[in-house]
C-alpha positions in Angstrom: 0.0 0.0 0.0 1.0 3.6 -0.5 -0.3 7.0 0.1 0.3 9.3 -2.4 -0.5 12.6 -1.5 -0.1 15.9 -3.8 -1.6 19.0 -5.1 -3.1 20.1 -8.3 0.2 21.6 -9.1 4.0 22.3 -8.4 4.3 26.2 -8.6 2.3 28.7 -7.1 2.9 32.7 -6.8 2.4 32.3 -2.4 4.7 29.3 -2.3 7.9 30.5 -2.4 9.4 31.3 0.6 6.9 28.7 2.2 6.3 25.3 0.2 9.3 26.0 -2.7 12.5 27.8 -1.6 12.8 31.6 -1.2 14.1 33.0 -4.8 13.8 29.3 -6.2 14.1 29.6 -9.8 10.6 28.1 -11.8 13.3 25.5 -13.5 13.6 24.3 -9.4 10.4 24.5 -8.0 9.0 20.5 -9.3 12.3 19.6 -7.2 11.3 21.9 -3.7 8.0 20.3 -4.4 9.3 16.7 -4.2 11.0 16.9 -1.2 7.6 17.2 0.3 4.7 15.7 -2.0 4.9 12.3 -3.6 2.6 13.0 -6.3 1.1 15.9 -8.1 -2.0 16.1 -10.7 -0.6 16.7 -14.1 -2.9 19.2 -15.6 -1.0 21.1 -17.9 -1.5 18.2 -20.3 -5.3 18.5 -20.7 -4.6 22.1 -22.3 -1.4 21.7 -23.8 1.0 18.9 -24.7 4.7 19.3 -23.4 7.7 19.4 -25.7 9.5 15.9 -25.4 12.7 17.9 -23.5 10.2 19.2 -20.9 9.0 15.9 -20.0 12.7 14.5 -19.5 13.3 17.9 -17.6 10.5 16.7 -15.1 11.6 12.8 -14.9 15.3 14.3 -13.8 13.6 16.7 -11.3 11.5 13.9 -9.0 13.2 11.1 -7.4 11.8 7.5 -8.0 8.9 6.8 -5.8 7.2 10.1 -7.1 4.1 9.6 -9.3 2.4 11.9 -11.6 -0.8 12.0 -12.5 -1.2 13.3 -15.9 -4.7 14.0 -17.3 -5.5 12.9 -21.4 -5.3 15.9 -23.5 -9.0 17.2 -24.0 -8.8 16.9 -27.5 -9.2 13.3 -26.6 -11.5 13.8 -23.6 -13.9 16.5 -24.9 -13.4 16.5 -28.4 -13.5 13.3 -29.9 -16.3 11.6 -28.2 -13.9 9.2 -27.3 -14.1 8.1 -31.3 -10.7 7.1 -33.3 -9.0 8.2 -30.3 -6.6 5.3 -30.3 -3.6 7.2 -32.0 -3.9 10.2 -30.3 -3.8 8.2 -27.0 -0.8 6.0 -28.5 0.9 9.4 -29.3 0.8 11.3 -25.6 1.7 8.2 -23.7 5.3 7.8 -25.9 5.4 11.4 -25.2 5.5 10.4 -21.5 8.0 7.8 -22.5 10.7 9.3 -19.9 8.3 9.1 -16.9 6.9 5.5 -17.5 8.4 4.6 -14.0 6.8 7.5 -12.5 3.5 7.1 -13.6 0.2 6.5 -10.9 -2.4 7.2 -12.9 -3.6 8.8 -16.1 -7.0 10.3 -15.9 -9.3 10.9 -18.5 -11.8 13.6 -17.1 -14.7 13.7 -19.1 -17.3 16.8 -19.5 -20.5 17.3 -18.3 -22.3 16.1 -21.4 -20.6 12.8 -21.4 -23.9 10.5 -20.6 -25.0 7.2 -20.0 -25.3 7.3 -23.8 -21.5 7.4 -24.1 -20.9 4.2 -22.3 -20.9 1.7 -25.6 -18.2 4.3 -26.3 -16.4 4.2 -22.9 -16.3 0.8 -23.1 -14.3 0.2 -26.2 -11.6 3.0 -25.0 -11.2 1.4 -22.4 -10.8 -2.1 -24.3 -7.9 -0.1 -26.6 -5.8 1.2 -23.5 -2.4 0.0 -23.2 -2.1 -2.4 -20.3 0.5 -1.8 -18.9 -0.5 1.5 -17.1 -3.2 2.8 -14.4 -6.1 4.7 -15.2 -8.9 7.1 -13.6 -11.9 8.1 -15.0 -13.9 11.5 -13.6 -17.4 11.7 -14.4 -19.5 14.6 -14.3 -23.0 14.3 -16.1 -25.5 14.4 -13.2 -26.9 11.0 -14.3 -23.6 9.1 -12.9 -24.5 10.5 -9.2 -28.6 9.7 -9.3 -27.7 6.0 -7.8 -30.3 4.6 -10.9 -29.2 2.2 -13.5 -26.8 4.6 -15.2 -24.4 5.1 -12.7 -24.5 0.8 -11.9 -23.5 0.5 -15.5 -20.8 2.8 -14.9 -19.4 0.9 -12.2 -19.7 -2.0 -13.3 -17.9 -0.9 -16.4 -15.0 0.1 -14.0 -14.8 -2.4 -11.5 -14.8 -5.0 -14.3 -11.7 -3.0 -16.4 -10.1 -2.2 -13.3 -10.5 1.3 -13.3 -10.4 3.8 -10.4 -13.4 6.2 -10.2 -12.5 9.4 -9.4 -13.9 10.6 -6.2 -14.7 14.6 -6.1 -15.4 16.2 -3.0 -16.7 19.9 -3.8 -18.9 20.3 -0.4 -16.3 22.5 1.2 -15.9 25.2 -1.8 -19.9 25.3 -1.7 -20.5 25.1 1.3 -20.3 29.5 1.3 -21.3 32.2 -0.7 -19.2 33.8 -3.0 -17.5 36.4 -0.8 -14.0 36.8 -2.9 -12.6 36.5 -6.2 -11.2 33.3 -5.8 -14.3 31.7 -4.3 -16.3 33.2 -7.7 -14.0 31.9 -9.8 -13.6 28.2 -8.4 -17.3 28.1 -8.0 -17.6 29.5 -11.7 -15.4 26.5 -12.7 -16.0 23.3 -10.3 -18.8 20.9 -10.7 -20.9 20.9 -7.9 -21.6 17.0 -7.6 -22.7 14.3 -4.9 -19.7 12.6 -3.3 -20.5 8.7 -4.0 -17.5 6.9 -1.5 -16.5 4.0 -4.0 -13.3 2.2 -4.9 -13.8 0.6 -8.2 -10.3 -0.7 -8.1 -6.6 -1.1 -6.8 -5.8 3.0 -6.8 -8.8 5.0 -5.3 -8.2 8.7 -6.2 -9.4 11.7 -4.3 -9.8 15.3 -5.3 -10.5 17.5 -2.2 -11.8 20.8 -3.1 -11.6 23.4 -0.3 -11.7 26.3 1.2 -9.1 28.8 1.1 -8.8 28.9 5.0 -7.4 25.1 5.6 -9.3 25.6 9.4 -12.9 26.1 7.0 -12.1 22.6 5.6 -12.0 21.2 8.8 -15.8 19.9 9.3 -15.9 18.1 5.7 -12.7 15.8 6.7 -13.9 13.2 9.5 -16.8 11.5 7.1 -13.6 10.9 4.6 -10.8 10.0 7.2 -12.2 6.0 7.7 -12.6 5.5 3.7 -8.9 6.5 3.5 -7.5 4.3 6.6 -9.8 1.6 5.3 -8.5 1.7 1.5 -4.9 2.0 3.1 -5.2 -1.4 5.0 -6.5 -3.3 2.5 -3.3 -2.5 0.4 -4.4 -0.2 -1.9 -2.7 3.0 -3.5 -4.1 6.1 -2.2 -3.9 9.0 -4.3 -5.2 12.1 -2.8 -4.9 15.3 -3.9 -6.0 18.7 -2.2 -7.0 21.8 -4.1 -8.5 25.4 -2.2 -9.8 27.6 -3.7 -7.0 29.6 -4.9 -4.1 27.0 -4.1 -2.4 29.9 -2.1 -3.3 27.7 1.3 -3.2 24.1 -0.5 0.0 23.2 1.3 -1.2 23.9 4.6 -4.4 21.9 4.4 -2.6 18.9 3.2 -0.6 19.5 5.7 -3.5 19.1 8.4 -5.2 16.4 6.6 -2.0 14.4 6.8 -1.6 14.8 10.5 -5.1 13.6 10.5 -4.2 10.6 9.2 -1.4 10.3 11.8 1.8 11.3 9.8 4.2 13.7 9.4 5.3 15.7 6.2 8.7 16.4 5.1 10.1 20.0 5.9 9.2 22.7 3.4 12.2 24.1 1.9 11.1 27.4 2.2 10.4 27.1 5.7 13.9 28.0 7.0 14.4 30.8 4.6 10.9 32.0 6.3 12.4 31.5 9.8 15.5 33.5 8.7 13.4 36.7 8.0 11.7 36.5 11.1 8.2 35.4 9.5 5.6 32.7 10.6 5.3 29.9 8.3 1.0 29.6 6.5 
């Protein structure tokens, strides 16, 4: 079993100094981040794919047990209906070729409109994956969180393939009014779905979507807490990953939720460069 425990991304204007080294150059800040998290969610790829000298740059930054969890480019995702997709997906995993070791999970997030309709669909993408890797699927068409026949097929459909559902936990970031600009705009950009606790296979993956205060978060973590112990002892790979609403205060909460969970977190680099000028660390 392992934990793998990350953020939604490696850089953030409020980290350095904090999470990443005071006056860390961008080139360093994958590597500050490693010496902390063991994972991170690999979003840049859904908008954009890397050059193959960027992906080598982040296999050399990471040591070996870190994972990435790179999302499939939405012109697969969103824009081909999943149809003669099998090159395109053929094509951005020998792009990865450098971080084949340091894979957990690719993710194919798929938008709102994807339906029960799709699942003939679904179904044969999944049949024309390579085996050799780990995937998640995120769902967010309302019909896949009703508990009716729809969303049985789609389990079924995962637990049979081996698939992890992706588990999105919005409740904290809705949970208030709109009060700031960061709040509006994650609001304006999360779905705001029912949590469904289910581990279709061997890698159940979280996405925690708080509040920017990690305190705020606080109520929405017990119900989650026994899932993750439970998932842990029964020798699966957790990957959890912990957004807020701006990132800014990401660090922090994961911080919390890991001492939840009764361990400790590596010192942040920028931690001592904090202490040196005299500040408090988040």
């Amino acid at each position: 079993m392992s934990l793998y425990l990350g953020l939604p991304q490696w850089s953030h204007p409020a980290w350095p100094g904090q999470l990443l080294g005071l006056g860390a150059k961008p080139a360093e800040h994958l590597a500050h981040y490693a010496t902390v998290f063991n994972s991170v969610e690999g979003n840049t790829t859904f908008y954009a794919l890397p050059t193959p000298d960027t992906v080598q740059r982040w296999a050399d930054a990471v040591p070996a047990g870190f994972r990435f969890n790179f999302k499939f480019p939405q012109t697969i995702s969103h824009q081909s209906d999943l149809v003669s997709a099998a090159k395109p997906v053929a094509d951005f995993i020998h792009l990865l070729t450098p971080l084949h070791d340091k894979l957990g999970l690719l993710t194919l997030q798929l938008p709102a409109r994807f339906g029960p309709d799709g699942l003939a669909r679904l179904a044969a993408f999944i049949e024309r994956l390579p085996r050799a890797f780990r995937y998640a699927i995120e769902v967010r068409h309302p019909d896949f969180f009703a508990k009716g026949e729809a969303e049985r097929a789609l389990n079924r459909l995962l637990i049979t393939t081996g698939i992890n559902r992706v588990m999105l936990d919005s409740r904290p970031l809705f949970s208030v009014a709109p009060t700031s600009a960061a709040l509006v705009d994650a609001q304006g950009k999360k779905p705001r779905l029912p949590v469904h606790l289910l581990a279709t296979a061997s890698a159940p993956m979280v996405r925690f979507i708080g509040l920017p205060h990690p305190a705020a978060n606080h109520p929405f973590l017990p119900s989650w807490l026994p899932h993750w112990r439970r998932w842990l002892a029964e020798g699966k790979d957790l990957y959890l990953y912990i957004h807020t609403a701006d990132n800014a205060q990401a660090p922090e909460l994961a911080r919390q939720i890991i001492r939840l969970l009764g361990e400790e977190m590596a010192p942040w680099p920028g931690e001592n460069d904090r202490a040196r000028q005299g500040a408090l660390p988040f």
